[in-house]
The first five atom37 places (N, CA, C, CB, O) and aatype in JSON, in Angstrom:
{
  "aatype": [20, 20, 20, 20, 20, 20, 20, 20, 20, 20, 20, 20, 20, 20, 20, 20, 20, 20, 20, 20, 20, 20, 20, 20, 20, 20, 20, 20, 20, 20, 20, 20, 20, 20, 20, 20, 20, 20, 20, 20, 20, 20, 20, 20, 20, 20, 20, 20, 20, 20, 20, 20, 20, 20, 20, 20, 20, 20, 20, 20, 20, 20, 20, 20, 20, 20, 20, 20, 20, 20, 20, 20, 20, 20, 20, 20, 20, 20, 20, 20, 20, 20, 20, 20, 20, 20, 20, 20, 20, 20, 20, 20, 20, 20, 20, 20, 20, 20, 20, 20, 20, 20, 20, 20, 20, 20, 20, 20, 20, 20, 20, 20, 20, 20, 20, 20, 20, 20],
  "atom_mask": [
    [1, 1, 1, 1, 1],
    [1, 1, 1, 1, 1],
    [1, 1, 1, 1, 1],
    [1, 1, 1, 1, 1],
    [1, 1, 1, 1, 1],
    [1, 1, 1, 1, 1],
    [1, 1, 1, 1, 1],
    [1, 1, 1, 1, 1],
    [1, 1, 1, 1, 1],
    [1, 1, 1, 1, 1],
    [1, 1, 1, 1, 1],
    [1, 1, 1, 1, 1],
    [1, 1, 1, 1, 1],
    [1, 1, 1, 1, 1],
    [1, 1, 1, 1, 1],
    [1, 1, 1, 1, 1],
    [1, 1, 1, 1, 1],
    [1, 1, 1, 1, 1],
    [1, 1, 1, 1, 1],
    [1, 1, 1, 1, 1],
    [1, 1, 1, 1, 1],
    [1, 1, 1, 1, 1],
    [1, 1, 1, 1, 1],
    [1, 1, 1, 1, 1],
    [1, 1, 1, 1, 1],
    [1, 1, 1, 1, 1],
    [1, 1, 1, 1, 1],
    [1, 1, 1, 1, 1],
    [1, 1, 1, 1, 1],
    [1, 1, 1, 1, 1],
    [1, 1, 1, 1, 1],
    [1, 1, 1, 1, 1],
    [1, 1, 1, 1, 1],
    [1, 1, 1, 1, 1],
    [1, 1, 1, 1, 1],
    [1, 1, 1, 1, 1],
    [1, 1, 1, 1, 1],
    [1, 1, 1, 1, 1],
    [1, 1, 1, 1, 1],
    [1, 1, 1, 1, 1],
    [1, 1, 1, 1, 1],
    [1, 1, 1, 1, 1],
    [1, 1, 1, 1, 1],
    [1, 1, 1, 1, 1],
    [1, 1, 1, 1, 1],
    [1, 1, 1, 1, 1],
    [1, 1, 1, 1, 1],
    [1, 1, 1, 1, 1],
    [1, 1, 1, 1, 1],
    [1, 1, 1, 1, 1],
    [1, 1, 1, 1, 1],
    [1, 1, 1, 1, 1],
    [1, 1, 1, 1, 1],
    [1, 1, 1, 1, 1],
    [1, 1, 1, 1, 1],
    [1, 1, 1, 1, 1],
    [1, 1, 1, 1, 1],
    [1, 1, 1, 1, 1],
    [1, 1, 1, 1, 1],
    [1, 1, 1, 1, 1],
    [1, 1, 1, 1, 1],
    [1, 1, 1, 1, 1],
    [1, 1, 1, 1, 1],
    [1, 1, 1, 1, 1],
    [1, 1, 1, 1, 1],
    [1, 1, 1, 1, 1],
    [1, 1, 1, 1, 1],
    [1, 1, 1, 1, 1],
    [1, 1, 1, 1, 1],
    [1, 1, 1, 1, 1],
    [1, 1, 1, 1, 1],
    [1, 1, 1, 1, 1],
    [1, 1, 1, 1, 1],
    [1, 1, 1, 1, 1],
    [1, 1, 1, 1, 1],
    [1, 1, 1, 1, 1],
    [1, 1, 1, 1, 1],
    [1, 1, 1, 1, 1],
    [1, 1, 1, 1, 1],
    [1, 1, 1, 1, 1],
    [1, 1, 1, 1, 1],
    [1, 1, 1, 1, 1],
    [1, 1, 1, 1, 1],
    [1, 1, 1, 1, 1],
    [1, 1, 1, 1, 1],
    [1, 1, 1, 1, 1],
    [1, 1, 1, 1, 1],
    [1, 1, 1, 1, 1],
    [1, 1, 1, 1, 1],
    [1, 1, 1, 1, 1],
    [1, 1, 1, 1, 1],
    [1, 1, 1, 1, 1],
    [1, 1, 1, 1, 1],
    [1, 1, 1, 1, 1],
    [1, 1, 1, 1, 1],
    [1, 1, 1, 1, 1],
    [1, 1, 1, 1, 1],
    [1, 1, 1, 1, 1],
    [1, 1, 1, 1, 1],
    [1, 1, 1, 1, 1],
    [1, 1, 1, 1, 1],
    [1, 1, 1, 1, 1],
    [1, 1, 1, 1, 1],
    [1, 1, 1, 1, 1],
    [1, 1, 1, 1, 1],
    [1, 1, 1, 1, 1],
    [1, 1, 1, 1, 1],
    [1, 1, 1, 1, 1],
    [1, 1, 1, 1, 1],
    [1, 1, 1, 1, 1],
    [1, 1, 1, 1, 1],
    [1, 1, 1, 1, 1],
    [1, 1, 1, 1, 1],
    [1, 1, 1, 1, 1],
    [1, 1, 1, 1, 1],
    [1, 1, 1, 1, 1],
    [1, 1, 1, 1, 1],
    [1, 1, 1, 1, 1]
  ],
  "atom_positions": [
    [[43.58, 1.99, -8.47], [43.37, 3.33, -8.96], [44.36, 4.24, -8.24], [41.89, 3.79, -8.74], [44.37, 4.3, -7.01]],
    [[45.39, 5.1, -9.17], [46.48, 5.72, -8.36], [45.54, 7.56, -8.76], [48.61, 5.26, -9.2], [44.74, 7.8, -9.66]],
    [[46.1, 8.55, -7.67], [45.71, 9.55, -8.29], [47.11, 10.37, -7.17], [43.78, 9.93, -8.24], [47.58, 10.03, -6.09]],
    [[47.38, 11.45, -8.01], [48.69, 12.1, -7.46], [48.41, 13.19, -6.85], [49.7, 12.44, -8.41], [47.78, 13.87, -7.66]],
    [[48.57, 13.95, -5.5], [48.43, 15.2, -5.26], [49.83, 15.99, -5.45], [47.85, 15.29, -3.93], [50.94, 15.81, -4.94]],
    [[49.35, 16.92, -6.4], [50.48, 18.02, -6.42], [50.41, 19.04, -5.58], [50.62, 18.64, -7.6], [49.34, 19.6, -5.34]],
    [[51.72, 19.44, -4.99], [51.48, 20.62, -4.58], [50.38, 20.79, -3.33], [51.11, 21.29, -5.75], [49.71, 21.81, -3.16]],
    [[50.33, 19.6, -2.49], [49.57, 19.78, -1.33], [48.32, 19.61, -1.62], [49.74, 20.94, -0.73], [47.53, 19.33, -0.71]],
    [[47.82, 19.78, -3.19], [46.32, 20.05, -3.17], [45.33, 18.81, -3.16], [45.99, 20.88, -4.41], [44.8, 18.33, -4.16]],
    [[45.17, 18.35, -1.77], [44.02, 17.32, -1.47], [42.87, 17.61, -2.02], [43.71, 17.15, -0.12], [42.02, 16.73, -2.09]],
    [[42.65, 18.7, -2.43], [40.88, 18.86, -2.64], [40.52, 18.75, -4.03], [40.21, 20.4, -2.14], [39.46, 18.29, -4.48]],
    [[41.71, 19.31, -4.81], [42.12, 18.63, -6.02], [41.83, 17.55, -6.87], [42.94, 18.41, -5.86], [41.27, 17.34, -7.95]],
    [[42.71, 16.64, -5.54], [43.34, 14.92, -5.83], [42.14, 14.45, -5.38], [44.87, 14.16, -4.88], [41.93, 13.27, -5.67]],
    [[41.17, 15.09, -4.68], [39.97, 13.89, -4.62], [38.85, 14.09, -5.17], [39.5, 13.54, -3.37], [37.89, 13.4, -4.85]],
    [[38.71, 15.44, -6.46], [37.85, 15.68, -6.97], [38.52, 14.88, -8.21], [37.42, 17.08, -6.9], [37.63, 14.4, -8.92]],
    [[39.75, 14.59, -8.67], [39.63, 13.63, -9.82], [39.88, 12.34, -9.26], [40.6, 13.92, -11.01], [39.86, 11.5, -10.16]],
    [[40.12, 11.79, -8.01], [39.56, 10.26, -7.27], [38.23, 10.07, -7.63], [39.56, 10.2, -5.54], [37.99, 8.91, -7.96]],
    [[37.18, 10.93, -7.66], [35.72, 10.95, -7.44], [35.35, 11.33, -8.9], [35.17, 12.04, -6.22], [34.14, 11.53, -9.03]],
    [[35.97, 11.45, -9.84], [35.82, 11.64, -10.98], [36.23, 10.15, -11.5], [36.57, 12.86, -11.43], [35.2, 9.48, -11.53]],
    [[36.93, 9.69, -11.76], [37.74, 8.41, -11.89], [36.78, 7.22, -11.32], [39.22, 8.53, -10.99], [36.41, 6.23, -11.95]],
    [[36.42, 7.64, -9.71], [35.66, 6.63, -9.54], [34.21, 6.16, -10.22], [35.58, 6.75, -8.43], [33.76, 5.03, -10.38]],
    [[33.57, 7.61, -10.6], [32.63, 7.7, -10.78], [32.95, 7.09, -12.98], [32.09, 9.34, -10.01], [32.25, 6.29, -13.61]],
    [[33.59, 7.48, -13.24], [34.05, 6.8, -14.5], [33.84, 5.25, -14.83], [35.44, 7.0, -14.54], [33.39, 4.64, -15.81]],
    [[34.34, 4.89, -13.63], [34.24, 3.37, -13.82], [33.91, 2.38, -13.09], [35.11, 2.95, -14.09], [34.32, 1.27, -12.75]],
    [[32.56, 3.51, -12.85], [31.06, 2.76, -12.16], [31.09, 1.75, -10.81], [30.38, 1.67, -13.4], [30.58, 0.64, -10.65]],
    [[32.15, 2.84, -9.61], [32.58, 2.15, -8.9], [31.02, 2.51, -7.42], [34.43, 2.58, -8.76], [30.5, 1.91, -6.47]],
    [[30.86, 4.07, -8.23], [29.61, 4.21, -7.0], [27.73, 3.5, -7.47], [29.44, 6.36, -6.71], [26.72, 3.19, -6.84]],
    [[28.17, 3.54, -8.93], [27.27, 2.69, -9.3], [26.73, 1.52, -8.6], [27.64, 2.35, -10.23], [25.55, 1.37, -8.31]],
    [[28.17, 0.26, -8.22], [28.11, -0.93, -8.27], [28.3, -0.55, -6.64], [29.1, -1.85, -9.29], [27.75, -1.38, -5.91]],
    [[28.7, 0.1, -6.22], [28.09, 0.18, -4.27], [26.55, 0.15, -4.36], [28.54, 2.02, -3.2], [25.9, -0.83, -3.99]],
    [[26.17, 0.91, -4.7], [24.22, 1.25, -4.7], [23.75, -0.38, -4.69], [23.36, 2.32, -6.66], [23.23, -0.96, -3.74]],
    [[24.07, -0.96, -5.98], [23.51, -2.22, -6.63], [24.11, -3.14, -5.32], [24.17, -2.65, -8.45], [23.13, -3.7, -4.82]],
    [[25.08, -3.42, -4.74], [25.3, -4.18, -3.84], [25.21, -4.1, -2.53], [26.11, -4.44, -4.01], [25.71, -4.91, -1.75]],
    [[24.44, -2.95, -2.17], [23.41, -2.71, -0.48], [22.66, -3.43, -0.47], [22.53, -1.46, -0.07], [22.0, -3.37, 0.56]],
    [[22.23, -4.51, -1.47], [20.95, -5.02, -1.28], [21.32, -6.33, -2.44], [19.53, -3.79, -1.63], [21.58, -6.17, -3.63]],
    [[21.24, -7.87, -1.52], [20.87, -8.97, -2.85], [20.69, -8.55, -3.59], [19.95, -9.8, -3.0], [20.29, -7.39, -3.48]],
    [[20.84, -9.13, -4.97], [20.21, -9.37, -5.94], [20.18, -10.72, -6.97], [20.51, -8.42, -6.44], [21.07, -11.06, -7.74]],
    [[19.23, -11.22, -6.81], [19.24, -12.66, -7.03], [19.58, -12.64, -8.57], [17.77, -13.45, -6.61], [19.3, -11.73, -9.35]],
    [[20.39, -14.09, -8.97], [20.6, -14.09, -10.23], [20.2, -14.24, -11.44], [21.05, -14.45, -10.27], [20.91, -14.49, -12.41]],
    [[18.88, -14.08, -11.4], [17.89, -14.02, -12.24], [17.57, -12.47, -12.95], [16.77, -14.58, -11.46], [17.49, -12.02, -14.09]],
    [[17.44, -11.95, -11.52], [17.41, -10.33, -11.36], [18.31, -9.4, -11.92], [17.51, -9.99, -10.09], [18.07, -8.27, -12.35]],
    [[19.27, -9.95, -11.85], [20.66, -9.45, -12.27], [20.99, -9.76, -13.55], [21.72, -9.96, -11.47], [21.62, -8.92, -14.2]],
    [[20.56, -11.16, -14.21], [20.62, -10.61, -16.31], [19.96, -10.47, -16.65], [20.94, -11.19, -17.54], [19.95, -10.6, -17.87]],
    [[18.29, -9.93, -15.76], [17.52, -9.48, -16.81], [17.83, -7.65, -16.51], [15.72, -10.16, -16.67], [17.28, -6.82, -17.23]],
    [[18.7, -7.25, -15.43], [18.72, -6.36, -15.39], [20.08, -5.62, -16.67], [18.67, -6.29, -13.99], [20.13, -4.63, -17.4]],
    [[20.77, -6.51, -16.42], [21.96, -6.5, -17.57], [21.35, -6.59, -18.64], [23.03, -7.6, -17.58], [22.12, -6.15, -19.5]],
    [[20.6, -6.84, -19.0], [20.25, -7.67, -20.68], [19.33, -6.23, -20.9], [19.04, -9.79, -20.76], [19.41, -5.78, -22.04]],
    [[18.71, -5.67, -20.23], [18.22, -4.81, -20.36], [19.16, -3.46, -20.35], [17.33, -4.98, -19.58], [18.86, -2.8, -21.34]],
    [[20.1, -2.88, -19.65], [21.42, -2.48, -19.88], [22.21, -2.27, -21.38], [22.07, -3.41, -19.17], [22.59, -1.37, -22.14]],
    [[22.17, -3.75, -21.27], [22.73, -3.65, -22.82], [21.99, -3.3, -24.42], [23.22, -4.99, -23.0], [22.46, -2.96, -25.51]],
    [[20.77, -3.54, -23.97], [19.52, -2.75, -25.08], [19.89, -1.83, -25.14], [18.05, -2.52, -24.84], [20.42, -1.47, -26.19]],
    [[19.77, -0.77, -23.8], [19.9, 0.89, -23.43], [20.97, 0.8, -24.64], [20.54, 1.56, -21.51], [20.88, 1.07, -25.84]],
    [[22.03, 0.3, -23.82], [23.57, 0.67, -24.78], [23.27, 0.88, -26.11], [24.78, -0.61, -24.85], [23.25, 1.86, -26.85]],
    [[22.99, -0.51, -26.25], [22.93, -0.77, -28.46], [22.03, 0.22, -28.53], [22.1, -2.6, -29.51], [22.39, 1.09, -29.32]],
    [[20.73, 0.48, -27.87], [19.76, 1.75, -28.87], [20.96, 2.9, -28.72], [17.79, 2.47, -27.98], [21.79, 3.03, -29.62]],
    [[20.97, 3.51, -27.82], [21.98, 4.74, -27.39], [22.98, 4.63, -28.81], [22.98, 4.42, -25.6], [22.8, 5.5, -29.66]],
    [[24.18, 3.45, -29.1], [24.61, 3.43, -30.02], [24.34, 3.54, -31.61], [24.93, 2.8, -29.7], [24.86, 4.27, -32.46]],
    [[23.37, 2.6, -31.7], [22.7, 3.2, -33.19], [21.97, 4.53, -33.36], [21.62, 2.25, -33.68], [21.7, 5.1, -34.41]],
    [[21.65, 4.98, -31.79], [20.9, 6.28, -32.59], [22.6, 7.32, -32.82], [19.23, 7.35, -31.18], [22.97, 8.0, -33.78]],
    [[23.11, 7.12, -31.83], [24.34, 7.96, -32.11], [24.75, 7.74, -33.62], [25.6, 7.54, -31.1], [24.88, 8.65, -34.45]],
    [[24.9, 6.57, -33.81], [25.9, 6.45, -35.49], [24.99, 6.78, -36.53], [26.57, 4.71, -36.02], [25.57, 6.85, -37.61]],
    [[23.42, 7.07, -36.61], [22.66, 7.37, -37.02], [23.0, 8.94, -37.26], [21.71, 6.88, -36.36], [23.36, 9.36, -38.36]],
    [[22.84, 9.83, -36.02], [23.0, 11.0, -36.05], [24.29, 11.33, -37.02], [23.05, 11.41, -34.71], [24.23, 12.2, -37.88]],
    [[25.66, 10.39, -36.72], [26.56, 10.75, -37.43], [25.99, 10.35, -38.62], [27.79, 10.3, -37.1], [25.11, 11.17, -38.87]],
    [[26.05, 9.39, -39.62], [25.25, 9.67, -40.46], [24.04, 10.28, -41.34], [25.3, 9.32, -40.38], [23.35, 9.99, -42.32]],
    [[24.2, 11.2, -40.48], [22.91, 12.0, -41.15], [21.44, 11.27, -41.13], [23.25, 12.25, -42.77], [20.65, 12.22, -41.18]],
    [[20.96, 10.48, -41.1], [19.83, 9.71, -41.02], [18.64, 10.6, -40.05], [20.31, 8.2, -40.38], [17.47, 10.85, -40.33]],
    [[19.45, 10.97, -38.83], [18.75, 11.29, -37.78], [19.18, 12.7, -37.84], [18.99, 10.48, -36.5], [20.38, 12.89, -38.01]],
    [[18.34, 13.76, -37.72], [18.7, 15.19, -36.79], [19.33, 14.77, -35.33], [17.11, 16.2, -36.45], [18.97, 13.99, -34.45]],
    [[20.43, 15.67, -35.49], [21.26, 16.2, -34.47], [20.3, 16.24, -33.02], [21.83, 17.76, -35.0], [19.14, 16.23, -33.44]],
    [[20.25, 16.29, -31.61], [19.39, 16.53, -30.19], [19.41, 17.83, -30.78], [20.05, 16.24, -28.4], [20.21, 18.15, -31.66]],
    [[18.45, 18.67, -30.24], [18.44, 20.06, -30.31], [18.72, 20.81, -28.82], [17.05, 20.44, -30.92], [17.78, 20.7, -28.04]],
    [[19.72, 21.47, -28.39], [20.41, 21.69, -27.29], [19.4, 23.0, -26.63], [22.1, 22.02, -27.67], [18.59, 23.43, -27.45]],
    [[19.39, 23.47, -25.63], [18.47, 24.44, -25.24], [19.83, 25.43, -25.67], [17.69, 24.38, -23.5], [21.04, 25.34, -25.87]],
    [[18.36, 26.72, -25.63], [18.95, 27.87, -26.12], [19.15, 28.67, -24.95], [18.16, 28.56, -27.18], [18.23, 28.88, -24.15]],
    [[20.95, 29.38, -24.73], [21.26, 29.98, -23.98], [20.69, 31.38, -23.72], [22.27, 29.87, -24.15], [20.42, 31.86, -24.82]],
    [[20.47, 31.97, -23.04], [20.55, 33.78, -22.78], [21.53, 34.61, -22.96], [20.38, 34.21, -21.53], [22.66, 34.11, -23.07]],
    [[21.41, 35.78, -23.04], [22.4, 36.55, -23.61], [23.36, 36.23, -22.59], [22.1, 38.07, -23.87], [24.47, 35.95, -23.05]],
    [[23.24, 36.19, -21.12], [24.43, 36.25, -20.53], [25.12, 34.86, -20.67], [24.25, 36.69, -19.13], [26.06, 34.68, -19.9]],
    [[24.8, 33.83, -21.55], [25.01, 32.59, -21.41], [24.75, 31.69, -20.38], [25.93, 32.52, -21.59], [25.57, 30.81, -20.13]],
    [[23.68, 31.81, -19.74], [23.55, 31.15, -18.59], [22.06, 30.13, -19.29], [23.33, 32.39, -17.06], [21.56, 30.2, -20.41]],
    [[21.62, 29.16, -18.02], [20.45, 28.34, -19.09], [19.33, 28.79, -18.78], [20.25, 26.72, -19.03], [19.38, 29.57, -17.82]],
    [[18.31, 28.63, -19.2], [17.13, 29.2, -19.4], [16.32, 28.59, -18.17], [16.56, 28.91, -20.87], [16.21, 27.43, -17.78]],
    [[15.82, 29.71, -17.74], [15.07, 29.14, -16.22], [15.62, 29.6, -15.28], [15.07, 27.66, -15.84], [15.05, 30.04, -14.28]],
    [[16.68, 29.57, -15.45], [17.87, 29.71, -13.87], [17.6, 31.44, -13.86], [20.27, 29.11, -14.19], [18.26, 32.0, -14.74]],
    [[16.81, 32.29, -13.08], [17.33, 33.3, -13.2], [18.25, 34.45, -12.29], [16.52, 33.59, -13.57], [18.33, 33.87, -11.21]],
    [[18.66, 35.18, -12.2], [19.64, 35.85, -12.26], [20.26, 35.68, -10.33], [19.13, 37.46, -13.01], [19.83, 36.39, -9.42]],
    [[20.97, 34.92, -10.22], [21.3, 35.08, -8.34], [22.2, 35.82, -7.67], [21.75, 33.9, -7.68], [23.14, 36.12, -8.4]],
    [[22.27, 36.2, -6.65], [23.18, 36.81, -5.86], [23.98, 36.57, -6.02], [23.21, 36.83, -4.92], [24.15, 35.36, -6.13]],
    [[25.17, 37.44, -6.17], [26.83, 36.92, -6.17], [27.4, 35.94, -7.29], [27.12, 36.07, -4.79], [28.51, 35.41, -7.27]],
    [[26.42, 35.81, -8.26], [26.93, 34.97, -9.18], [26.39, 36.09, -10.91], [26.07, 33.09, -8.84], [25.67, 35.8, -11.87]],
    [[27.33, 37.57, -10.49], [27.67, 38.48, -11.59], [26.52, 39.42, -11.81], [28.0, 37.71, -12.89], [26.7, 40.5, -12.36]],
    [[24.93, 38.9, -11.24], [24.1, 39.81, -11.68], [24.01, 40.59, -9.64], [22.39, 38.9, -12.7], [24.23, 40.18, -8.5]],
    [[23.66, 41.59, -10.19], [23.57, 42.6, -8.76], [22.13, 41.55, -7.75], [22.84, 44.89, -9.39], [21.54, 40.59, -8.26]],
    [[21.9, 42.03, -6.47], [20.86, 41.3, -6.02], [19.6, 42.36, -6.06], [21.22, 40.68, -4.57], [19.67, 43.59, -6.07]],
    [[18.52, 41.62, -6.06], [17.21, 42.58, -6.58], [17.05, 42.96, -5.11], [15.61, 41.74, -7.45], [17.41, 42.32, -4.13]],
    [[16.29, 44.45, -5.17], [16.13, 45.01, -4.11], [14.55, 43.99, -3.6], [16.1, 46.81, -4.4], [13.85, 43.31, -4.36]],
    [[14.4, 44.18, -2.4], [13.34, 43.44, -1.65], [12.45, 44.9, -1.71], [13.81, 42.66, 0.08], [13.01, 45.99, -1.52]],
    [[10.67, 44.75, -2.07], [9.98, 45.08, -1.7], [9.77, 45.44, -0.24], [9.5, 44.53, -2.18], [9.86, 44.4, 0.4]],
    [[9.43, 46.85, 0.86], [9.58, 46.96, 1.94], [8.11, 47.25, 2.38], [10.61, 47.84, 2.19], [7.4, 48.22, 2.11]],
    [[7.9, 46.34, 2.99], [5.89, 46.14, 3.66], [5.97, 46.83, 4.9], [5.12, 44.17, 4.18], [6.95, 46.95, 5.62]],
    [[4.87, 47.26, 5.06], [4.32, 47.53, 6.38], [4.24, 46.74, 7.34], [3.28, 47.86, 6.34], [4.19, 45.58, 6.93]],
    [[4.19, 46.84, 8.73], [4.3, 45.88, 10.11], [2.84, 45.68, 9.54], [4.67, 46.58, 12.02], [2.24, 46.45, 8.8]],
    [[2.33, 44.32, 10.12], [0.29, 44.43, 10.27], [-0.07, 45.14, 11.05], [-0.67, 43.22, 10.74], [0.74, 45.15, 11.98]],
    [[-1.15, 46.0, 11.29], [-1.53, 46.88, 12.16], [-1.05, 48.02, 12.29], [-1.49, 46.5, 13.08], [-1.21, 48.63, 13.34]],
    [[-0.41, 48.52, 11.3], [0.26, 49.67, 11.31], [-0.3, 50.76, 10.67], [1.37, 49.5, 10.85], [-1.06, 50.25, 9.85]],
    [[-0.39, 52.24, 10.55], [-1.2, 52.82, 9.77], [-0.81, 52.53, 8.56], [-1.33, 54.06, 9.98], [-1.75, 52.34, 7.79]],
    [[0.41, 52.4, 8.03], [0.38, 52.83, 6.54], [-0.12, 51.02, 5.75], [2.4, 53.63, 5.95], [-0.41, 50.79, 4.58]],
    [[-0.06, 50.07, 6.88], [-0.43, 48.6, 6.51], [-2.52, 48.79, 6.22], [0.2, 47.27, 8.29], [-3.35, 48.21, 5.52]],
    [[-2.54, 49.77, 7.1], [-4.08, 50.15, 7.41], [-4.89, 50.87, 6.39], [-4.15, 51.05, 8.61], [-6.03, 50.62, 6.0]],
    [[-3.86, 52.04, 5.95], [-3.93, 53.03, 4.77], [-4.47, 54.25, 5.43], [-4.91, 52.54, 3.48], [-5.1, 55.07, 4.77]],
    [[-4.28, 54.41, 6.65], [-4.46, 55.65, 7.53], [-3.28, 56.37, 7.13], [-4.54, 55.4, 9.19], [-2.21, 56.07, 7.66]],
    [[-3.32, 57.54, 6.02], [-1.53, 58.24, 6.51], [-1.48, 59.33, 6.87], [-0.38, 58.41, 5.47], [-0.69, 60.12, 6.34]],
    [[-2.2, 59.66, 7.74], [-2.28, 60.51, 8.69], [-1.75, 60.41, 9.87], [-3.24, 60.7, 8.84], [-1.83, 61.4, 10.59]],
    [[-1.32, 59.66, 10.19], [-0.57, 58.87, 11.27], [-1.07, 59.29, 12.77], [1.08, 59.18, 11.11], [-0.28, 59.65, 13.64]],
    [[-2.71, 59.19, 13.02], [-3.2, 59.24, 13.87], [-4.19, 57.83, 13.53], [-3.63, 60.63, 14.11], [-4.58, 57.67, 12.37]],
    [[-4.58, 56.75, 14.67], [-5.63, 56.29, 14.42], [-7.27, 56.54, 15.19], [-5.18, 55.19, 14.45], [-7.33, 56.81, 16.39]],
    [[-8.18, 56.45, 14.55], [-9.43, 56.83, 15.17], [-10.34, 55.8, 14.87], [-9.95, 58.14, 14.73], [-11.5, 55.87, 15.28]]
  ]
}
């Protein structure tokens, strides 16, 4: 596996190393090989693999054929962001002001606002 840095940029060249690797299931097959796996274990784990695949495939050529409805994708927010995530610091929306409490034991924590206690 060759990958080129241009222009000095290491951080770059190893985010598409780690892209590449991850392509062709190189961190996959580390995981699977920390630990035996006897050979029994190993085509029923494949054989099962390859089901995944073929269903995955027919439902896809299905969808292209019309047979099947399309996945239905979640629906974005106006700002285009996904649903759930809501709005964070420094990432375009302002930060929400914090509610400001009373110390415990304090008059206005007490509801004395007279600011004498008796």
């Amino acid at each position: 596996m060759q990958v080129f840095v241009r222009d000095n940029n290491v951080e770059q060249a190893l985010k598409v190393l780690k892209k590449k690797m991850q392509r062709e299931g190189v961190f996959r097959e580390m995981k699977q090989r920390r630990a035996y796996e006897k050979p029994s274990e190993r085509k029923t784990r494949e054989k099962a693999e390859a089901v995944r695949r073929m269903r995955k495939a027919a439902r896809k050529q299905a969808q292209r054929e019309g047979l099947l409805p399309a996945p239905k994708r979640p629906a974005r927010d106006a700002r285009g962001g996904r649903p759930g995530f809501g709005a964070r610091p420094g990432f375009g929306a302002p930060p929400r002001p914090r509610p400001v409490t009373a110390a415990p034991g304090s008059p206005e924590a007490i509801g004395d606002t007279t600011g004498t206690l008796t």
